[in-house]
Backbone bond lengths (Angstrom), bond angles and torsions (degrees), N, CA, C in turn:
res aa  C-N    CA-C-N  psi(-1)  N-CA   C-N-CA  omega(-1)  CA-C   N-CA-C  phi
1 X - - - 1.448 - - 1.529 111.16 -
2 X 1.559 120.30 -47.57 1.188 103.23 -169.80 1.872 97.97 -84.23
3 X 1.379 129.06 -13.49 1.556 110.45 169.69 1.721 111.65 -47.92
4 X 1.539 118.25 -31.27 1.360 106.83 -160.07 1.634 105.61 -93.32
5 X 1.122 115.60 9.20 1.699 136.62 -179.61 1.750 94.40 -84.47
6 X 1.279 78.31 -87.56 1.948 104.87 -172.58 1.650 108.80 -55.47
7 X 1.468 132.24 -9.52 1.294 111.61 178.71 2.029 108.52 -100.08
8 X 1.285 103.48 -9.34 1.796 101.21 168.19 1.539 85.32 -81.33
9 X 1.048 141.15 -66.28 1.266 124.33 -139.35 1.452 97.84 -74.86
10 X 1.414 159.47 -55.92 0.897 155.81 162.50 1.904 122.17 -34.46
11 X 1.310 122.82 -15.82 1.030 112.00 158.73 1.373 101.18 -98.01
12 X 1.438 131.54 -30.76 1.601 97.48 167.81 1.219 143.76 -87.72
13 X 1.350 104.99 23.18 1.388 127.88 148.42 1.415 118.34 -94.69
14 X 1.197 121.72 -6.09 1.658 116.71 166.07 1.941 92.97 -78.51
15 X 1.493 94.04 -78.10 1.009 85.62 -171.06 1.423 140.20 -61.78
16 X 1.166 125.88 8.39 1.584 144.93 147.91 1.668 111.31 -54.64
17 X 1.507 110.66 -62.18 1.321 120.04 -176.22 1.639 100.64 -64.95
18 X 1.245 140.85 -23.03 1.367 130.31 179.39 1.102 106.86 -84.41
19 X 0.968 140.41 -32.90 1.396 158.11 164.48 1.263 104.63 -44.97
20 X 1.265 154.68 -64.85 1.192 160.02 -179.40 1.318 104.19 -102.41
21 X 1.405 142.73 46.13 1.241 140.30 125.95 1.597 110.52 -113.84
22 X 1.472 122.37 36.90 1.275 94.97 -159.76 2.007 80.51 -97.29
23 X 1.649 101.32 -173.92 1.279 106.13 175.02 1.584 127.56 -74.15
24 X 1.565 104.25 -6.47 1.936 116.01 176.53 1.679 84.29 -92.12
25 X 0.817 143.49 -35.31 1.388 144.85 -142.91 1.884 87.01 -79.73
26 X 1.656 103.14 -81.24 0.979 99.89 -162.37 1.963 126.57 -66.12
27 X 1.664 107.71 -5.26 1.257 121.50 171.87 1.619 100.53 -69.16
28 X 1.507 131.79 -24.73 1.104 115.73 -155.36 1.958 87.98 -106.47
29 X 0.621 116.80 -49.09 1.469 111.15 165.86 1.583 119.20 -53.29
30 X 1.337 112.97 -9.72 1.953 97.82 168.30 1.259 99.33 -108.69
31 X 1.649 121.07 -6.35 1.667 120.55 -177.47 1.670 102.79 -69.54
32 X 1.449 105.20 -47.94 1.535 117.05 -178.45 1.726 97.05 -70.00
33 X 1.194 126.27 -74.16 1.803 108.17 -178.00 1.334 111.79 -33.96
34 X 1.594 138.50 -44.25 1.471 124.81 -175.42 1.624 104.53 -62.60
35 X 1.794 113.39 -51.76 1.464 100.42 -167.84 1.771 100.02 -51.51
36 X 1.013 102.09 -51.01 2.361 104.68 -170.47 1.674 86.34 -41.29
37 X 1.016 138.22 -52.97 1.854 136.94 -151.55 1.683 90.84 -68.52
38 X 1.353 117.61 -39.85 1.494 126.42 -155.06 1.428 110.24 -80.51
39 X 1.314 102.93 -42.10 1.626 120.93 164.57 1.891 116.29 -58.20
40 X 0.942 74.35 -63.65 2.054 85.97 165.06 1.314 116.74 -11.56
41 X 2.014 87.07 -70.98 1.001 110.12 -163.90 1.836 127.25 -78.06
42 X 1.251 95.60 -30.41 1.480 117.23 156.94 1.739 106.90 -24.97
43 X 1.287 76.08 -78.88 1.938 113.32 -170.29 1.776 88.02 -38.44
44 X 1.170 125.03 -77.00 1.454 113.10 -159.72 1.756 125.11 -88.99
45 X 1.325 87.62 -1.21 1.806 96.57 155.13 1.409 112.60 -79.88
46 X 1.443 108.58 -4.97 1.763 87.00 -165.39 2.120 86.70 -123.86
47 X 0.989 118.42 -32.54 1.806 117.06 158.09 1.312 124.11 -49.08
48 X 1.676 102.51 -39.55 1.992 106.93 -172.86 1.829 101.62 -78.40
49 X 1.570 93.21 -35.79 1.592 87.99 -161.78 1.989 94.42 -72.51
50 X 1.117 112.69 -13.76 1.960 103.00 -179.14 1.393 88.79 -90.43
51 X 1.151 160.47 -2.91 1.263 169.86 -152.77 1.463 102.54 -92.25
52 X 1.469 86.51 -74.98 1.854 112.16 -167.98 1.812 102.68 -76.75
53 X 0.772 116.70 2.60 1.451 117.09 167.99 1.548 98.33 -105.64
54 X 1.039 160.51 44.89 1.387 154.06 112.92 1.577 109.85 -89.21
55 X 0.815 147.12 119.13 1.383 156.32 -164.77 1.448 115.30 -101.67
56 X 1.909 119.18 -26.24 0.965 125.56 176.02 1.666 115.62 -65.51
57 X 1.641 105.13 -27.49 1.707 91.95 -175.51 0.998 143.96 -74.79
58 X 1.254 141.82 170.14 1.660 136.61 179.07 1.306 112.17 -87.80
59 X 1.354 145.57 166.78 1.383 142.84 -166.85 1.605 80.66 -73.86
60 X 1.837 130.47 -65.04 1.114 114.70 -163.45 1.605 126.48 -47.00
61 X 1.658 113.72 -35.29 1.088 112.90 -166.77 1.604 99.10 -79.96
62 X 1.339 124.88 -35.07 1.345 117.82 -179.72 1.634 113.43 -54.86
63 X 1.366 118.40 -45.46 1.362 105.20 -169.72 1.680 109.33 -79.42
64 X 1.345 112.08 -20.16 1.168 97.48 148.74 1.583 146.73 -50.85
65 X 0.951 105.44 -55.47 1.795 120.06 157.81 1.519 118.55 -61.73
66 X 1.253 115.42 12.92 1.606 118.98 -176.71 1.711 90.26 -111.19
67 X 1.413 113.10 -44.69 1.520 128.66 -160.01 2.040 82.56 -76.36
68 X 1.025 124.67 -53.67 1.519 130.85 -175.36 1.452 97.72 -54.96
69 X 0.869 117.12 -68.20 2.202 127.40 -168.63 1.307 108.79 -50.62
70 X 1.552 107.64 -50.62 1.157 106.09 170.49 1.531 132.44 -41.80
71 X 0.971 102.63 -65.10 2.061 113.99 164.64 1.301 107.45 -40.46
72 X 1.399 128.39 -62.04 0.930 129.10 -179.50 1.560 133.86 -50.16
73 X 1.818 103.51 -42.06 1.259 110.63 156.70 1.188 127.96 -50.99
74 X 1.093 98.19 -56.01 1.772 114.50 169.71 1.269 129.36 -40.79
75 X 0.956 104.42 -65.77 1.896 109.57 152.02 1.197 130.10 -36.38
76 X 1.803 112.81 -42.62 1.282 111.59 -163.55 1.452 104.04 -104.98
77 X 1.194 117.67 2.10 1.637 132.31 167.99 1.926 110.05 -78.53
78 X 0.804 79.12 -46.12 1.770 105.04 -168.20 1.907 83.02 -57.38
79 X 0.922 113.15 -60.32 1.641 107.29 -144.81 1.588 107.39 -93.89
């Protein structure tokens, strides 16, 4: 009884897992991780450089306001 349970579900977990190892599969999942890296990076080229144009701050207070901007960017990107 339980072979006739456990043997559908076990091929559609084979064939699930082949499915998402194939070679389109995994090209499209490192295409999307580079854009997330690219975005990232966006984000803190464009926070450090409004950062480093105040001259008054301290390294502490700056990375504070990087950790603050950030959220904020984030938020205001998002929506």
């Amino acid at each position: 009884m339980a072979e006739v349970i456990l043997l559908p579900i076990g091929i559609c977990l084979l064939i699930g897992f082949a499915q998402n190892n194939t070679p389109e599969a995994k090209a499209k999942r490192q295409q999307a991780m580079i854009e997330r890296m690219k975005k990232m990076g966006e984000k803190r080229r464009y926070i450090n450089k409004f950062i480093y144009e105040i001259p008054e701050l301290s390294f502490y207070e700056a990375e504070q306001l990087k950790s603050k901007l950030g959220d904020i960017y984030e938020q205001w990107n998002d929506e």
